[in-house]
C-alpha positions as CSV (number, residue, x, y, z in Angstrom):
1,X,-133.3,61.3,-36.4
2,X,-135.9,63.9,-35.0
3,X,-138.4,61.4,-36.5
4,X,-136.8,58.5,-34.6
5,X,-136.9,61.1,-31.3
6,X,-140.8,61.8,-31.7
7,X,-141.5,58.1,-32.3
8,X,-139.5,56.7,-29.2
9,X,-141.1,59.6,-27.0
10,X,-144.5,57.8,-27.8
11,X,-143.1,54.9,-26.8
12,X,-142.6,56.4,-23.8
13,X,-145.6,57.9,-23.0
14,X,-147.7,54.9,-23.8
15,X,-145.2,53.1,-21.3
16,X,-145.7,55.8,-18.6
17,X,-149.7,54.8,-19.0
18,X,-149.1,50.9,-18.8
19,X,-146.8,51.8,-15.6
20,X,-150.3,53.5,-14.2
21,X,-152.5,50.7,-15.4
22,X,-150.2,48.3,-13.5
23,X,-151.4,49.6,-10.4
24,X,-155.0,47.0,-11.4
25,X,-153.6,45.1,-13.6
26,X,-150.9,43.6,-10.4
27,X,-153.4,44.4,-7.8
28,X,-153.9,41.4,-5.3
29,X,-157.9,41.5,-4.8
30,X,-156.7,39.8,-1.1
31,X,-155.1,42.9,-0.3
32,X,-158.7,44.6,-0.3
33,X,-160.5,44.6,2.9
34,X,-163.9,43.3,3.2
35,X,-167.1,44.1,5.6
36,X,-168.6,41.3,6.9
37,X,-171.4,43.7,7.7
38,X,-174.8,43.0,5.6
39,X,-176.3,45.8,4.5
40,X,-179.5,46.7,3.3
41,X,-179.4,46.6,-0.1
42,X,-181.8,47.9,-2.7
43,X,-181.0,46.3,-6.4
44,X,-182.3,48.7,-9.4
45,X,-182.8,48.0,-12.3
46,X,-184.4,50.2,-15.5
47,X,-185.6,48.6,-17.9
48,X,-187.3,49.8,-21.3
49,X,-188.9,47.3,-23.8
50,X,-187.0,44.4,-22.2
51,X,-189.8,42.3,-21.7
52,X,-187.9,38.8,-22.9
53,X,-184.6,39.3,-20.7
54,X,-186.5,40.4,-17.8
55,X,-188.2,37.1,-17.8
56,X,-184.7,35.3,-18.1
57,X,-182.8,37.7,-15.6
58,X,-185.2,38.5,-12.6
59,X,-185.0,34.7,-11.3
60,X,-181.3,35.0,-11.3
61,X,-181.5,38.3,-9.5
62,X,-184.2,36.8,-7.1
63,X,-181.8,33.8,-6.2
64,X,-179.0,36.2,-4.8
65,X,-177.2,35.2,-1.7
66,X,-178.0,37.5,0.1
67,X,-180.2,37.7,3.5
68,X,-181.6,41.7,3.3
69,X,-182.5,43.1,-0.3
70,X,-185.0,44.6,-2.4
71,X,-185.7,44.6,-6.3
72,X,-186.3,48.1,-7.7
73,X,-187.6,47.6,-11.2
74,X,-188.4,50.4,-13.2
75,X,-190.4,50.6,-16.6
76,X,-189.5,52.7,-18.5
77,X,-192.1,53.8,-20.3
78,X,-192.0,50.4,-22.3
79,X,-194.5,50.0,-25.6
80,X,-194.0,45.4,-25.2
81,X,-194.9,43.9,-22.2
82,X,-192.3,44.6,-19.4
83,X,-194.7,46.0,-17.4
84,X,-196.5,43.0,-17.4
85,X,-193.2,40.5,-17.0
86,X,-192.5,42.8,-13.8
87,X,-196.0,42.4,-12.4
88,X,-195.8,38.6,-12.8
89,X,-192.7,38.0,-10.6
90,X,-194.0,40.9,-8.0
91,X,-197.2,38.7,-7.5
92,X,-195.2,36.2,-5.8
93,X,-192.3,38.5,-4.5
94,X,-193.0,40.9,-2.0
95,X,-189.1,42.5,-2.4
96,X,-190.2,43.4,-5.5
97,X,-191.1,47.1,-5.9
98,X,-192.4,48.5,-9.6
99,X,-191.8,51.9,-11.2
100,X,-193.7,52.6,-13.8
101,X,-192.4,55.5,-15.3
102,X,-195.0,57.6,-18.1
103,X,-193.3,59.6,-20.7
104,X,-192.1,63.7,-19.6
105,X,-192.3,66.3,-22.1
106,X,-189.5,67.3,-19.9
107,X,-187.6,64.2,-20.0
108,X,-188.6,62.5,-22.9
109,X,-187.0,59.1,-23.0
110,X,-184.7,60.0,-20.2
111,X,-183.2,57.1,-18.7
112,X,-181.8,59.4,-16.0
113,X,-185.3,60.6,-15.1
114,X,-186.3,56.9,-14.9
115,X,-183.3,56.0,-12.5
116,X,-184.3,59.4,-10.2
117,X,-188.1,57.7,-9.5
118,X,-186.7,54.5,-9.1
119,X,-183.6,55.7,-6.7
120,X,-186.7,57.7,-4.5
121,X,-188.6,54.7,-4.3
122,X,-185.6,52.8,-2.3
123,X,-186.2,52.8,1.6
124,X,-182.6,51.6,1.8
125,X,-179.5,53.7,1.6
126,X,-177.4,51.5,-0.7
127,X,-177.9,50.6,-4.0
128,X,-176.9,48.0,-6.6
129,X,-177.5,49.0,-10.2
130,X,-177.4,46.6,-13.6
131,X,-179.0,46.5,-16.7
132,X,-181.8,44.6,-17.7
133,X,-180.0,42.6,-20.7
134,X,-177.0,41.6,-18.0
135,X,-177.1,38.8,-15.4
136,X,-174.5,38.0,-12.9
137,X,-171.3,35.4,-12.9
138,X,-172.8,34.0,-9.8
139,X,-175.4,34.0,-7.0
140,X,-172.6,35.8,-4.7
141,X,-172.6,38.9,-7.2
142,X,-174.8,40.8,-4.6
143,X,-173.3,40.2,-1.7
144,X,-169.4,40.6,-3.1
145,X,-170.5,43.9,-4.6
146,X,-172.2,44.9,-1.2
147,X,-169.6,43.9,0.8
148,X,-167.3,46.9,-0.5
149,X,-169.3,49.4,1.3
150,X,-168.2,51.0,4.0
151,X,-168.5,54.3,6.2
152,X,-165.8,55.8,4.1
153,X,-166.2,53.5,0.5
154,X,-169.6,54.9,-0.7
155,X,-168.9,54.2,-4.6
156,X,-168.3,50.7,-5.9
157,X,-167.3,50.1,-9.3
158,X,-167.6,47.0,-10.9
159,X,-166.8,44.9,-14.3
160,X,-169.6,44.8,-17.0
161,X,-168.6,41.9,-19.3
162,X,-169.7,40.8,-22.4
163,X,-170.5,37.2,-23.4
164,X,-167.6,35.5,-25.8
165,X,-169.5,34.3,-29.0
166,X,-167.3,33.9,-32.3
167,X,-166.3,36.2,-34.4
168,X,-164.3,39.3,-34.8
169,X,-166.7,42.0,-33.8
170,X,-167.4,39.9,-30.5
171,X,-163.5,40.5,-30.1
172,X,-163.2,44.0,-30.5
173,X,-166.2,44.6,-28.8
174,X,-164.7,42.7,-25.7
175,X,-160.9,44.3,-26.2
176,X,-162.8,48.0,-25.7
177,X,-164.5,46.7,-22.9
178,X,-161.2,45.4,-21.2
179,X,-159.3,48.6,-21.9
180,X,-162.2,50.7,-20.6
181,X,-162.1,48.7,-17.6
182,X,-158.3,49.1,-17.1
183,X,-158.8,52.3,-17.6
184,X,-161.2,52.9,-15.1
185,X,-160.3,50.9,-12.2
186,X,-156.4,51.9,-12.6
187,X,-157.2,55.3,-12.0
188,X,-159.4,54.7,-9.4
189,X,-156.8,52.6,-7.9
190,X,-154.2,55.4,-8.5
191,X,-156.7,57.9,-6.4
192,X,-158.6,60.0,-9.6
193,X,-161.5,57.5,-10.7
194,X,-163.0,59.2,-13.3
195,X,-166.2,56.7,-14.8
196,X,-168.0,53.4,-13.9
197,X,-170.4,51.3,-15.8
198,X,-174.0,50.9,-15.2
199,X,-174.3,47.4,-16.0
200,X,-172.5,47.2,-12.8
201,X,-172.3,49.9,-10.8
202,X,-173.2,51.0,-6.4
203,X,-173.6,54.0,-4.6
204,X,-174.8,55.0,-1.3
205,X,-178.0,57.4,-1.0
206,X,-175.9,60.0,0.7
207,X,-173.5,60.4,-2.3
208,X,-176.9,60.5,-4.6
209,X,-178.9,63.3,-3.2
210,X,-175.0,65.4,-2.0
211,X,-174.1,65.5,-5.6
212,X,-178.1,66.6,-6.3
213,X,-178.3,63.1,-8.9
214,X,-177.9,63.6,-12.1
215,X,-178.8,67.2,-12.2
216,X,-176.2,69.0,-13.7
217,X,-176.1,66.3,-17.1
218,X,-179.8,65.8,-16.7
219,X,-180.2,66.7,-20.2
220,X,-177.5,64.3,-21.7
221,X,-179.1,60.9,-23.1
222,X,-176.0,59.0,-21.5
223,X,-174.1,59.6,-18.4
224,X,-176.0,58.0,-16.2
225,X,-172.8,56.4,-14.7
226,X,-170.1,57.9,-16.0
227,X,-170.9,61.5,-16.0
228,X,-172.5,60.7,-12.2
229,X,-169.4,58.7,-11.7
230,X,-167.0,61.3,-12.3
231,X,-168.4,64.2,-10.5
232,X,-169.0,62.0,-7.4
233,X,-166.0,59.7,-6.9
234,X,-163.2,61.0,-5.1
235,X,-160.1,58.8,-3.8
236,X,-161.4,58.1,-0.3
237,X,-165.1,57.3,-0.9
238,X,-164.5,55.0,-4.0
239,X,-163.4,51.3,-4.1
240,X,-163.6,49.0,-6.9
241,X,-164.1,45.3,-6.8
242,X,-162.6,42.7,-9.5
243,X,-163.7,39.6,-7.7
244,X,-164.9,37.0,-10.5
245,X,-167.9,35.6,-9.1
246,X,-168.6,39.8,-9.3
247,X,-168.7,40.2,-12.6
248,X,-171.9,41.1,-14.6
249,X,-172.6,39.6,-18.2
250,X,-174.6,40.7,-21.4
251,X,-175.1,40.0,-25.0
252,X,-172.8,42.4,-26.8
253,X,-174.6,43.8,-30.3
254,X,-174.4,41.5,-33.5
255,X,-174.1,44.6,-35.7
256,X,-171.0,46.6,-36.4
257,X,-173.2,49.8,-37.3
258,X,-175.7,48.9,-33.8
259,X,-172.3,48.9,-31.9
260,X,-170.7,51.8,-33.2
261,X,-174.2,53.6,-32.3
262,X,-173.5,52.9,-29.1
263,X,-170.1,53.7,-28.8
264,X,-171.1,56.8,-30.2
265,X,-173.6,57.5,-27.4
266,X,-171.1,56.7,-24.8
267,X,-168.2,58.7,-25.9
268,X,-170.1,61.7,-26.2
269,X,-170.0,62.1,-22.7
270,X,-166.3,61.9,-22.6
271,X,-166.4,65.6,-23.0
272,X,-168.3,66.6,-20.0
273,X,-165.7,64.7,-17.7
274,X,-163.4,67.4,-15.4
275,X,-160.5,68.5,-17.5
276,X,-157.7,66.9,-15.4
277,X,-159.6,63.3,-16.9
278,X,-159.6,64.4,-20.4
279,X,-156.5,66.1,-20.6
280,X,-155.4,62.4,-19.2
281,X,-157.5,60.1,-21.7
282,X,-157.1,62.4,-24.6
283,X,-153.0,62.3,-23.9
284,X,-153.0,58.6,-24.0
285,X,-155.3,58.3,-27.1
286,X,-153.3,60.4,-28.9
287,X,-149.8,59.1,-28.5
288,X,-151.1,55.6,-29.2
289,X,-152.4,57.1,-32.1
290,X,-148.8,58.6,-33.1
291,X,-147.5,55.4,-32.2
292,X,-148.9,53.8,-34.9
293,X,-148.8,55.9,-37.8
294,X,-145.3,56.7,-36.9
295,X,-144.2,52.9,-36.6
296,X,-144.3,51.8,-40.5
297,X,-142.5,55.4,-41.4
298,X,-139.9,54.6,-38.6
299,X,-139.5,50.5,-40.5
300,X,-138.7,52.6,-44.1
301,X,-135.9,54.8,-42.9
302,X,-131.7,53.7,-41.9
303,X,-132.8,53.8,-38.5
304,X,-135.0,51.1,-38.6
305,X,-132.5,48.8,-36.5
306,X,-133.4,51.7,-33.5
307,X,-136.7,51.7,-34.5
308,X,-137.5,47.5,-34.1
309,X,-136.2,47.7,-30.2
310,X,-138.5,50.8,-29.9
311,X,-141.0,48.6,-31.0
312,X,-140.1,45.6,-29.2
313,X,-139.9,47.2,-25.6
314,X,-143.3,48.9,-26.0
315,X,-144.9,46.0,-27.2
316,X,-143.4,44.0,-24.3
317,X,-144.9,46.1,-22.0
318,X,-148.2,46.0,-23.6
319,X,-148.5,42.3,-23.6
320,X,-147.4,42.1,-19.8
321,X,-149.8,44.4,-18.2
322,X,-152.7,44.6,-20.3
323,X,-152.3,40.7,-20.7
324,X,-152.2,40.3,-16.7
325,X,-154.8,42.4,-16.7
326,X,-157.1,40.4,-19.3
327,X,-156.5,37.1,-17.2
328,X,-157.5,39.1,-14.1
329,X,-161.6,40.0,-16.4
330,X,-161.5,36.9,-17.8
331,X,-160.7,37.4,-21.2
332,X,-157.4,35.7,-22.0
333,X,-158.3,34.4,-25.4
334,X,-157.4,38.3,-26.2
335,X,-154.0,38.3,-25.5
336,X,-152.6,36.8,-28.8
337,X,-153.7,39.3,-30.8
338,X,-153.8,42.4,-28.3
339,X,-151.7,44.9,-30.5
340,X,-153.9,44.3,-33.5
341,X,-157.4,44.8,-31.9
342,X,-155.4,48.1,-30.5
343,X,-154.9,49.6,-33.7
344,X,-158.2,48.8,-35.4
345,X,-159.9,50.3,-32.1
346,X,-157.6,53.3,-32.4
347,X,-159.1,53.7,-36.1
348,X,-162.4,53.1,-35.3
349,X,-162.4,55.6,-32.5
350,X,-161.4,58.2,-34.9
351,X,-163.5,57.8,-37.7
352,X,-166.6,58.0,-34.8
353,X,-164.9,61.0,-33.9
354,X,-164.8,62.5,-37.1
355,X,-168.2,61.6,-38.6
356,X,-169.9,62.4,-35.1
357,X,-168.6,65.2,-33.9
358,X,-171.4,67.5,-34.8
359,X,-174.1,65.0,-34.2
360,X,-176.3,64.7,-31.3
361,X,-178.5,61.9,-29.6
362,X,-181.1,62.6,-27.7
363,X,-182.7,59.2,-26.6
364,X,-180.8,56.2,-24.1
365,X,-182.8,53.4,-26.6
């Protein structure tokens, strides 16, 4: 019976968090007001041996509608010909501005050091930032991004997608992405955002240089938009926008071991985030977690009548708000399947967590 107890509170609590990300996945993206106002905008863009999808991605970035912007692009101390891809387009672009950033003892292969020449370089006071292997859903990307800002919203935070390719990597690779996403734009929505993503990401000057850039994580590889996310955003400066045509797009890795590389990278800076976030992120992981292991346990004992509509009720909510939620990004051909790619996540998560914790990574590429 006290097993029964334990599993149904997990139930509970992992209800308690779909209750929270209701609050994006039911949002109305009509209720959010919009500036007509056109803002200056500068788009940045760091780039380190990217040489082939900077010559796909800068005429898509060029053809933006929108009437007043600049193109920041910043090299990265590159060793292939990026340099020379930016210089091309700049020769017949005067919004274009280059960074070429040299190697620092100091900051050696710092993408954060990269971004801080780049951001100086802007004579605007609002800034778009992507990556150079994404390009946007449309030509309105820009200007539905832009239009978020505000005197008060000073912190947009947008969805970084991944193209859908076959394949089951390519489908666990776009479930994390969704459930970061819900993550992050529910609690901004509920007034504590806590992270943002850099393929798709915009910030006023004013918050930059307030919050001294990326200073106090200067030394951490990643964090260039989380870590700066999560000191910076508070509920009244931060807004996020959903809209489709908004969305940002890249070629997710082809390689399991690539992409658990990278998910290693990024959830080492899950530590550095203020305590109220990971107390709140580490709560949820961990009674999904007990969820799970708990649920074939609870199917073997005389209770398991009890233990199916435990199952069934949690499940149900699951498949209504995260599903709503995965029509809202785009990615509805996940919905069948959701629980599944849950679990395997939840087990991939932990052996990274296991096998890494010790481990450190000093270099963004």
């Amino acid at each position: 019976m006290v097993l029964l107890y334990v599993f149904g509170a997990a139930a509970v609590v992992n209800c308690a968090y779909y209750f929270l990300f209701s609050k994006f996945s039911f949002l109305k993206t009509s209720e959010k007001k919009m500036t007509s106002e056109k803002y200056p905008i500068s788009l940045i863009i760091c780039a380190k041996n990217e040489a082939e999808n900077l010559q796909k991605h800068i005429p898509i970035w060029q053809s933006q509608n929108y009437p007043n912007f600049d193109i920041i692009l910043i090299n990265d101390a590159s060793v292939d010909e990026t340099l020379e891809v930016m210089e091309s387009f700049a020769e017949t672009d005067p919004r274009i501005q280059i960074v070429n950033v040299k190697n620092n003892e100091a900051f050696w292969a710092s993408k954060k050091y990269a971004l801080t020449l780049g951001i100086k370089r802007s004579k605007n006071t609002r800034f778009v930032f992507t990556d150079a292997d994404c390009y946007p859903a449309s030509n309105d990307w820009l200007g539905t991004m832009a239009s978020n800002f505000s005197e008060e919203k000073q912190l947009i935070l947008g969805y970084g997608a991944y193209e859908k390719h076959p394949g089951f990597l390519n489908k666990i690779i776009r479930f994390e992405t969704l459930m970061t996403a819900v993550q992050y734009f529910s609690y901004a929505e509920a007034g504590s955002p806590y992270m943002g993503v850099g393929r798709n990401l915009a910030y006023t000057s004013t918050l930059y240089y307030e919050n001294k850039g990326f200073m106090s994580h200067i030394k951490i590889p990643s964090g260039d938009d989380d870590l700066f996310v999560n000191e910076a955003a508070t509920s009244k400066n931060t807004s996020i926008c959903v809209a489709p045509k908004a969305f940002t797009y890249s070629l997710p890795k082809q390689e399991k071991k690539k992409w658990l590389l990278q998910k290693t990278r990024h959830y080492s800076t899950a530590k550095l985030y203020k305590p109220n976030h990971r107390f709140l992120l580490g709560t949820y992981y961990i009674f999904n977690l007990l969820f799970w292991l708990l649920l074939p346990i609870i199917l073997l004992t005389d209770l398991w009548q009890f233990g199916l509509g435990i199952i069934f009720l949690r499940l149900l909510f699951q498949y209504i708000i995260i599903g709503n939620a995965a029509k809202k990004l785009q990615e509805k051909d996940l919905i069948p399947l959701i629980p599944f790619y849950e679990l395997f996540l939840l087990f991939t998560q932990l052996s990274i967590f296991i096998s890494n914790s010790g481990e450190k990574n000093s270099r963004w590429k």
